[in-house]
N, C-alpha and C positions, 0 to 999 in steps of 0.2 A: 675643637676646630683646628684643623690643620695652617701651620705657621712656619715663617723660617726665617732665618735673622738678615739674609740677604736681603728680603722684600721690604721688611722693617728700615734697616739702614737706609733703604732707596727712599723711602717714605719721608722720612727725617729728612737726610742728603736734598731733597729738593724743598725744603722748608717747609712741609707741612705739620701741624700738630694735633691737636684732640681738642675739644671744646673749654675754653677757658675755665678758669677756679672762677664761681661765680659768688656774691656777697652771701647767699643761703646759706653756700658751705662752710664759707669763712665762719658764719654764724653758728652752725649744727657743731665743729669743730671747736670752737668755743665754750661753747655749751654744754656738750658730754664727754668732750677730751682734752681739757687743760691741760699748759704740761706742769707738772710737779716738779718740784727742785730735784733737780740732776736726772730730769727725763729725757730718755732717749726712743727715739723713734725708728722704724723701719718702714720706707715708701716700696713700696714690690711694682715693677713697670712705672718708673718717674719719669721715662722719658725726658723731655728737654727743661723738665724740673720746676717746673711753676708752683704745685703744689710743696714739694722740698721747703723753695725759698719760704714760701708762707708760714710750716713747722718750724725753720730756721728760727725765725722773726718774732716766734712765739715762744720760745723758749725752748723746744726742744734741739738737741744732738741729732743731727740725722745720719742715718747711714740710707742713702740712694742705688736702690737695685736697677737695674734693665740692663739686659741680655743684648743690645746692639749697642755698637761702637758708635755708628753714627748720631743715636740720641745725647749720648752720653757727653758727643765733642762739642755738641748745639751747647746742652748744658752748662758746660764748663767755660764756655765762652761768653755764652749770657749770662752765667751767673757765676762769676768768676771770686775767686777767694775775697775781694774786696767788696763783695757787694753781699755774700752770703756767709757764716761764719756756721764753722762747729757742723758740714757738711762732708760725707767719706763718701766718695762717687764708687759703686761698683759694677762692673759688666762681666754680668751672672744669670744664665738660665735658670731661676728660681726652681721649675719643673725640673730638671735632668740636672744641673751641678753640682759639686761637693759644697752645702753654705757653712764649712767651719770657719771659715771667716768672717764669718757676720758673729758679733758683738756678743762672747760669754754668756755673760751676766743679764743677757735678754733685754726685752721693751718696753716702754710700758706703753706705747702704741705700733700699732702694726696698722699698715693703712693698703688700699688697693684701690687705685680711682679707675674707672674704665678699663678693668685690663679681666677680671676676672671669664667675661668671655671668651676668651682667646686661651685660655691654658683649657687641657685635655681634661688633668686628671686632677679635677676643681676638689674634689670630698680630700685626697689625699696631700694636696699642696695645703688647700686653710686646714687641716690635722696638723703637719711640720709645722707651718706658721704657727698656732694656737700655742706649739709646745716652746717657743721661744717670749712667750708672754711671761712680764713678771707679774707678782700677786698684783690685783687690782688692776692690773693692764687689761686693754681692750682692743682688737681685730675692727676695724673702721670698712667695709665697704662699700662703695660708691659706683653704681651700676645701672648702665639703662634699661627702663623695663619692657617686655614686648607689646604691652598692651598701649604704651606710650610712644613708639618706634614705628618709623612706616616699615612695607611690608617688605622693599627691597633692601633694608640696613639691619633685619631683624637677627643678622647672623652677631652681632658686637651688643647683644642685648640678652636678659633674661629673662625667662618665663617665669609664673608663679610657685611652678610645684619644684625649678631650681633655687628660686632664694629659699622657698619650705627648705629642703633637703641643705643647702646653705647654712641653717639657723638652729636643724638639732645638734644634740649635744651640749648646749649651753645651756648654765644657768640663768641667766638674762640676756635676753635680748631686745632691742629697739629698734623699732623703721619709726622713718621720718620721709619726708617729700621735699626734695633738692630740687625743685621746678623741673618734675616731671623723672628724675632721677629716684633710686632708692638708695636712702644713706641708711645703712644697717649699722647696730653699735654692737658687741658681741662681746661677754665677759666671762669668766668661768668656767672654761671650757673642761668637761664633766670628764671621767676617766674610762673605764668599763660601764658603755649601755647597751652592749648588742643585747637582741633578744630572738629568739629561735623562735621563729613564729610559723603558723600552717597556712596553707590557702582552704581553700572547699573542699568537699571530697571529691577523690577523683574518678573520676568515668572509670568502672568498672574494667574495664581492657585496657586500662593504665595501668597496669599493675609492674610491668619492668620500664625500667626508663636506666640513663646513662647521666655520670656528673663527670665533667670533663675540669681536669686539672691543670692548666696552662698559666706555665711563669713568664717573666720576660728576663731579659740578660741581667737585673739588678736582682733577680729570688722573687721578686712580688706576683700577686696572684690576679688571676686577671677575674673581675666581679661585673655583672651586670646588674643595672636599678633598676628595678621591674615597676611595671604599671600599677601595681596592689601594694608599691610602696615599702620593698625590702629588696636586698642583697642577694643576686643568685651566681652560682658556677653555671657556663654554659650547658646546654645539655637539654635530655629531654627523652621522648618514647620511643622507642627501636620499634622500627617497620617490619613488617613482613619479610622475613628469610635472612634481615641484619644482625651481624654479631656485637655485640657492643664496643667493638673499636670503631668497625665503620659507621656505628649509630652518630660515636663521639664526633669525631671528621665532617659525617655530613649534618649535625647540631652544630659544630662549632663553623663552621661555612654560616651555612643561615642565619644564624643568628648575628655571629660578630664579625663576620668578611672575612676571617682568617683559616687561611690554610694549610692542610695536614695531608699527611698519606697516611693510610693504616697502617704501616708497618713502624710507623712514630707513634701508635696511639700503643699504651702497654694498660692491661689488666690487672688494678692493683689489692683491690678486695669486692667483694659483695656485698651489701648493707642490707640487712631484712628487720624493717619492723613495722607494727600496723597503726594505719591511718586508718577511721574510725571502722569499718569492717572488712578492709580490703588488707591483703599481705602487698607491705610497699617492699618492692625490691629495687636497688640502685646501686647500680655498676661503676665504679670508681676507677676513670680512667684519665690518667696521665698520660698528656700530649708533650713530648720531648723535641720535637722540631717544627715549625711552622714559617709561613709567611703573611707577611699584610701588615697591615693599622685597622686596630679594633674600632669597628663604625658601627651605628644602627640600623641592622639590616628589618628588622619587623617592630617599626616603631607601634605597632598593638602590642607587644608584650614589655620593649623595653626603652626606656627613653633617656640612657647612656650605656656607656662602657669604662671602667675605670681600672688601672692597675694598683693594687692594694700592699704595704708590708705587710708582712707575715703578722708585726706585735701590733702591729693597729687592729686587727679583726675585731678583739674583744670589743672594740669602742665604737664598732659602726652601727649598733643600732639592730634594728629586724635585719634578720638573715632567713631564707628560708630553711628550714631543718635538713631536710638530705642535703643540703650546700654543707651546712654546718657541720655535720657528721662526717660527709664526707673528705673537707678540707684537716676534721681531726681526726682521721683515718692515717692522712699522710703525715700530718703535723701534731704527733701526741703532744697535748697541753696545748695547742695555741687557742682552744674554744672549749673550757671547762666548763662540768656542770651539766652537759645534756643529758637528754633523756637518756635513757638505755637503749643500746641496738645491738643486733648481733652481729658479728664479722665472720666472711669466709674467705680467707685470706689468699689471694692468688700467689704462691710460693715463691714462681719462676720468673713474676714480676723483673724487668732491670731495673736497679736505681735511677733516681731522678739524677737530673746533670748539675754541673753546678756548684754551690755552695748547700747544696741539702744532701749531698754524697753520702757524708758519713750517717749523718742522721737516719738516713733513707738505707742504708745498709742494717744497723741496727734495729731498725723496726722491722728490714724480712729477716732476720735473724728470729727477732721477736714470733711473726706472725708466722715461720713455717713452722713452728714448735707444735703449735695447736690451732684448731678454732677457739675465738676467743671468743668474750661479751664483754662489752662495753658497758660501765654504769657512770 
């Protein structure tokens, strides 16, 4: 959901806030999240801090994130060093900022009340979060759900197959009912579980298709969550008379509103192997310049868009297999383990931009030597 810290501040700036800490949660928070001697906490969108005060109060250290100035001076004034102790206010875009300044030595709660709708790239902000937990620490979310939401607020709310996707990865987890709210309790968050999985077999005349390769300015890879419940690179089957650059372009349009010229899309291998009697073949193409913000443009096939690091891939769960292959085509090691496929390496390929320079020089060094195979 698109956001900006202007409109945020005006929201504060005219005294408005979010729904009160109500005695449920006070309750649920009690309950699954005591704090333990010399626990410290991290509140992500505290806004003008009500739930802070209440960690305060309970024993924990808080360190208080939100990304506008205006919540933060509400904050600070209502809850001013004499009323709250053992509080570190920070104004930080948890999404896009550098967090080395949030606390070493990590959490042993991480909390999110109402905010987790409004960040974009939800799988990859609670993965950083998770990684600042200490042993036995727990990820608290607290979030309105759509089936509880009228129909014109359902934008600051979540569906059911988002808290699913919310809740893998962990070894335990817990919902409870915060009157009408869902309080998720989240422990353990698990290391490598991608899994390379297939769909159906595919229509006979699907036999070439394209997997498009598109980073953003940070190196990360841009992944769609498909309807069948895995991880895919944009892309798809070359029409009649297309080459697979402008397949790539006009896949990556339709599907995630972003836009390319062919002459940015470069050919960087071929991938041939078989799906169960059909020869799969998929064109591996790297998009190097674009415009837009990745939307859901055919919510039948995908119901987000997220940008991904490179070293998280291992850990997301299903991915579809030519995504996988593909992504460790460009990226040797980042997705170890797959099947076998064979490579036809496009030589004259240009390197990627960036920070994968060198990387991405070394491997056409690599692949103009020979046709390879992968195991």
């Amino acid at each position: 959901m698109a956001y900006n810290r202007s409109d945020w501040s005006k929201h504060y700036d005219e005294g408005r806030g979010f729904r009160p800490l109500r005695d449920v949660e006070r309750d649920l928070l009690a309950r699954h999240v005591p704090a333990p001697d010399g626990g410290r906490a991290l509140e992500v969108g505290c806004g003008t801090g009500e739930l802070t005060a209440h960690l305060a109060r309970i024993g924990y250290a808080v360190d208080a994130v939100d990304f506008t100035e205006g919540a933060l001076a509400r904050a600070r004034k209502e809850l001013g060093s004499a009323k709250v102790q053992g509080v570190r206010w920070w104004c930080m875009d948890i999404e896009r900022d550098d967090p080395s300044e949030l606390n070493d030595d990590g959490y042993d709660l991480v909390i999110m009340r109402l905010v987790l709708a409004f960040v974009s790239d939800r799988t990859r902000v609670v993965r950083s979060l998770a990684a600042r937990l200490r042993p036995d620490g727990a990820l608290v979310v607290i979030t309105p759900v759509v089936a509880n939401t009228p129909h014109e607020r359902r934008r600051i709310a979540l569906d059911e197959d988002e808290i699913s996707l919310l809740t893998e990865g962990w070894e335990q987890g817990e919902r409870c009912d915060a009157d009408g709210l869902a309080f998720l309790v989240l422990r353990g968050p698990s290391g490598s579980s991608f899994e390379a999985v297939e769909k159906s077999r595919p229509e006979p005349q699907a036999v070439l298709g394209a997997c498009v390769v598109v980073t953003d300015e940070g190196g990360r890879v841009l992944l769609g969550r498909s309807t069948r419940g895995m991880w895919e690179l944009p892309g798809g089957h070359l029409e009649t008379g297309e080459s697979a650059q402008v397949a790539a372009v006009r896949e990556l349009a339709e599907e995630s509103g972003l836009s390319a010229r062919p002459d940015d899309a470069h050919l960087l291998t071929i991938l041939h192997d078989d799906r169960a009697d059909i020869r799969r073949i998929s064109a591996v193409v790297r998009v190097t310049a674009w415009t837009g913000t990745p939307e859901v443009r055919e919510p039948h096939r995908f119901t987000r868009w997220e940008w991904h690091d490179l070293h998280t891939l291992a850990s997301l769960g299903r991915i579809f297999a030519p995504s996988a292959q593909a992504m460790e085509a460009v990226w040797p090691g980042v997705l170890p383990g797959l099947p076998p496929v064979h490579s036809y390496p496009h030589a004259d390929a240009p390197p990627p931009v960036g920070g994968e320079q060198a990387e991405a020089v070394r491997l056409r060094h690599k692949m103009a030597d020979a046709v390879i195979t992968k195991g």
